[in-house]
C-alpha positions, 0 to 999 in steps of 0.5 A, spaced: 937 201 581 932 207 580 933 214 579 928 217 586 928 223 581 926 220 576 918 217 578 912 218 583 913 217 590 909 211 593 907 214 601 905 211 606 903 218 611 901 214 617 898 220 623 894 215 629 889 220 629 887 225 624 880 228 627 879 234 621 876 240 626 880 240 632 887 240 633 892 240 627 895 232 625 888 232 621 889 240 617 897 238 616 896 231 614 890 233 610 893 239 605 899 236 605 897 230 602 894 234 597 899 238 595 903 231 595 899 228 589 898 235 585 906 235 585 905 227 583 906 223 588 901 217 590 899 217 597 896 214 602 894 215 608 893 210 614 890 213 620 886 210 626 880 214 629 877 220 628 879 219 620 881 224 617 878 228 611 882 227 605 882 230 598 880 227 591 887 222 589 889 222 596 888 214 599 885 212 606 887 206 608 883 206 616 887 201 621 882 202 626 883 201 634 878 201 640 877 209 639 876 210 647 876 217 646 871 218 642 865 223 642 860 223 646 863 218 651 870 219 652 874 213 656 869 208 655 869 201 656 870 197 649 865 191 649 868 184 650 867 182 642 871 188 640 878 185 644 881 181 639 887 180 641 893 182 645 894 189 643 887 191 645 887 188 652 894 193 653 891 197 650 885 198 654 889 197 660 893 203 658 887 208 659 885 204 665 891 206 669 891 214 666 895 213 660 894 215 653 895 209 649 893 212 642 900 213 639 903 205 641 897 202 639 896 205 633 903 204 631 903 196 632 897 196 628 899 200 623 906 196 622 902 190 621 899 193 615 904 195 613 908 189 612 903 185 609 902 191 603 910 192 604 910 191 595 906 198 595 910 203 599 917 207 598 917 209 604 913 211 611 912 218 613 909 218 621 905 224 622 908 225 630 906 219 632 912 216 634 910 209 637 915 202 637 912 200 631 916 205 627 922 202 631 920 195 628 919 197 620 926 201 622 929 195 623 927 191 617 930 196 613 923 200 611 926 209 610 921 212 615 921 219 616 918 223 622 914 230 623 913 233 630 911 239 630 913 240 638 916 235 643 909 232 647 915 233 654 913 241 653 906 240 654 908 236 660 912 241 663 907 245 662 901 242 665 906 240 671 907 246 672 900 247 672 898 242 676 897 244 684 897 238 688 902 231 689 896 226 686 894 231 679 902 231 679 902 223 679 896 224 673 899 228 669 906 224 669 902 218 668 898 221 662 904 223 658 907 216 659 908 215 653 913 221 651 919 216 653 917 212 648 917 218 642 924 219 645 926 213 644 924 212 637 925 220 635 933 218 636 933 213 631 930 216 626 934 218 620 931 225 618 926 229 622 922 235 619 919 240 624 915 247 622 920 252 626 927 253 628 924 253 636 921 246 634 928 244 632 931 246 638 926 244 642 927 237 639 934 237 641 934 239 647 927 234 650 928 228 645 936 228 644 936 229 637 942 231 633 941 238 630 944 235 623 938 230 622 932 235 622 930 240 617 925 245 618 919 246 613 914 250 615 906 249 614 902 252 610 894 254 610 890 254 605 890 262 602 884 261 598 879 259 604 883 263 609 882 270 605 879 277 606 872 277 606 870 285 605 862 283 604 863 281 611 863 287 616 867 285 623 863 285 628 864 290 633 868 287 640 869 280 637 876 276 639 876 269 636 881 264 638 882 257 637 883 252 643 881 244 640 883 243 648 883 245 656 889 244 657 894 250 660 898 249 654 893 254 650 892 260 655 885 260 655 884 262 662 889 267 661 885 270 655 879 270 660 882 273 664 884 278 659 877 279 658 874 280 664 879 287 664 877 289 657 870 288 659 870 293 664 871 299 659 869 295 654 862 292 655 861 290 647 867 285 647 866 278 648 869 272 645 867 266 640 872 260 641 873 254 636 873 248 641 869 245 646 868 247 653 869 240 658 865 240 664 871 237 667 875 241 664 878 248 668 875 253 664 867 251 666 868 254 673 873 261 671 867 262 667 862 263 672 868 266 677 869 272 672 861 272 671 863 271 663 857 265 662 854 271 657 861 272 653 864 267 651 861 262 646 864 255 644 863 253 637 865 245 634 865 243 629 866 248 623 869 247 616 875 251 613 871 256 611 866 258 617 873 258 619 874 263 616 868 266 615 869 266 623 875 271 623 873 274 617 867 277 622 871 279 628 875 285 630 881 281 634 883 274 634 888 272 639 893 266 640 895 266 648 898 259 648 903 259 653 908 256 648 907 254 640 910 250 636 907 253 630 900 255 630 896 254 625 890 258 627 895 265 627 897 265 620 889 262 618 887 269 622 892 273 618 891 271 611 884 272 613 887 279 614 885 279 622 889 283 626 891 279 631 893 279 638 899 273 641 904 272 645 911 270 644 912 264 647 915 258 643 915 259 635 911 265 635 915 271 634 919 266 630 912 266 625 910 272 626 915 278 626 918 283 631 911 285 635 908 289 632 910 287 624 904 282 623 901 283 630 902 284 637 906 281 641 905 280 649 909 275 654 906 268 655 901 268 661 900 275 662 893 277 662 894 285 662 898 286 657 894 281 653 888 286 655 891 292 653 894 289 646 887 287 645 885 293 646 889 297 642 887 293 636 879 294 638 880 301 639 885 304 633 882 302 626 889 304 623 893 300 627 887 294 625 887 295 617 896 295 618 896 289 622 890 286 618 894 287 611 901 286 613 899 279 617 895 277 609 902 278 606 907 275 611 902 268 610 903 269 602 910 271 601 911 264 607 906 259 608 904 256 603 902 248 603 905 248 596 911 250 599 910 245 605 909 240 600 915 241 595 920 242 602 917 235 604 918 231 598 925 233 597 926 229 605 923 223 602 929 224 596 933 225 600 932 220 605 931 215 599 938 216 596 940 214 602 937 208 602 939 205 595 937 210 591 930 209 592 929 201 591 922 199 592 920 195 598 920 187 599 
């Protein structure tokens, strides 16, 4: 037997959608792999549609599906020749009855690539998908290891909550359909990883995991892309926040409101928001209501450094999210030196310190405060430079993907160990 120790890992790291500029699954899976192979690891990455972005000496072996959410035209209708099999047929169907089908099918997809390359592979790393497939290697012996950031059952809760009649309710059950299915497959996993203590307890209370089986190893952000830019000047009464979708979860209706307050004292600020603005969505109708149209502009498709540029040129960034896991675009905002603005739900003030540490905290779902915190940072460049400055160090001193890699690798040691020291795959 070999010592797991003692050789380069062979990883398949499996995310069902790895889209590079919205939403996290694409930045985690992206510099994770990175800095996997710069600690020599092999690794390939097996991902469905939108394809991630990968860097040099990182694999990617696409396990393509019917890419029903594709832009610009969601929900679509696949044409005839592209149901090739039974899969796809459960697949559409799916969609048609509201469901979200992407995790499932794109684990049945991808177990079938893996067992006809299963000589290649030491182990599965499953990026949040979560599918019965994962249930199916599991039981052929493959060690698989899992990463959920948060349990999907508390965006659902949220969007319950938030949702104002019996037949949207019925809708956004239906949607999260899948979530019994990450259930199921979460309590079978041997090890979990998760980016925050607020996530682990998440995981056991929603997903039913015992605490012992999940280890929390946060991400990281680039520190070289995300960093000051002094020869950019902050301009003045800009917020920028991140919102990859309309969804309540992300509090962009309260930060709106939030706005409409500062603006009445304030007619400088306004907000640039990195996402896309759904017609359909709730956001279209508050933006005429609070007479914001001319305030708020959506910005798609940006690469890391007009990111960071992005920050780097605003006086304020914020966070309003109802709950986070983690956040990504917080610790972006601050190793670019952005005073910064969230509130505390979820793992916030686990990421960021006491209020007024690294930044200032305010409740979730509360627009004056947020308004006042807001304006406290665009009103006091003393208070902006220090928040600026201890937000830079807070993400150099933690958060860093090497960090998330090297945690990272020692789980699949760890997990291998417990599958025979690490004997290949047959």
């Amino acid at each position: 037997m070999r010592d797991p120790d003692a050789r380069s890992l062979r990883i398949a790291l499996l995310t069902y959608r790895g889209n590079p500029t919205c939403g996290g699954q694409g930045v985690y899976v992206r510099h994770l792999s990175r800095e996997l192979v710069r600690l020599g690891q092999h690794v390939t990455v097996l991902s469905g549609q939108p394809y991630p972005e990968l860097d040099e000496g990182v694999a990617l072996r696409k396990v393509p599906g019917l890419d029903l959410y594709r832009q610009p035209d969601p929900f679509r209708t696949p044409r005839p020749r592209e149901l090739t099999e039974l899969a796809d047929l459960a697949e559409l169907a799916t969609m048609w009855t509201g469901g979200f089908p992407e995790p499932r099918a794109f684990c049945r997809r991808a177990r079938a690539v893996l067992a006809a390359a299963a000589h290649e592979f030491d182990l599965v790393h499953d990026n949040q998908s979560l599918g019965t497939g994962l249930a199916g290697l599991l039981a052929r012996g493959w060690p698989v290891i899992a990463s959920i950031h948060h349990p999907v059952s508390v965006d659902r809760e949220i969007d319950l909550v938030h949702a104002l009649t019996a037949r949207r309710r019925a809708s956004v059950r239906r949607w999260y359909g899948f979530a019994s299915m990450q259930r199921r497959v979460a309590r079978r996993l041997e090890r979990i990883i998760t980016v925050s203590s607020s996530s682990r307890d998440d995981i056991v209370r929603w997903l039913g995991v015992e605490p012992h089986r999940i280890s929390v190893i946060p991400a990281g952000v680039d520190t070289a892309v995300f960093s000051p830019r002094p020869q950019l000047a902050r301009v003045p009464g800009r917020i920028v926040t991140t919102a990859s979708a309309d969804v309540p979860l992300k509090g962009l209706s309260v930060l709106l409101e939030a706005l409409a307050k500062l603006r009445t004292e304030r007619p400088e600020a306004h907000l640039v928001v990195a996402g896309q603005l759904r017609p359909d969505g709730a956001t279209a109708p508050m933006l005429e209501r609070l007479g914001l149209g001319d305030a708020v502009r959506f910005v798609t498709g940006r690469s890391d450094a007009e990111m960071a540029d992005g920050y780097a040129s605003a006086s304020c960034a914020a966070v309003p999210s109802l709950y986070e896991g983690f956040s990504l675009p917080a610790i972006e905002a601050l190793a670019c030196s952005t005073p910064l603005v969230a509130t505390t739900g979820g793992a916030l003030p686990e990421v960021l310190g006491a209020d007024g540490q690294s930044a200032l905290l305010v409740p979730p779902g509360d627009a004056g405060a947020l308004a006042q915190a807001i304006g406290r940072v665009l009103d006091e460049p003393e208070l902006a430079g220090r928040l600026g400055e201890a937000g830079r160090r807070r993400v150099l001193d933690r958060f860093t993907w090497r960090a998330t890699a090297s945690g990272t690798l020692e789980q699949y040691r760890q997990l291998l160990a417990a599958h025979g020291a690490g004997l290949p795959l047959c």
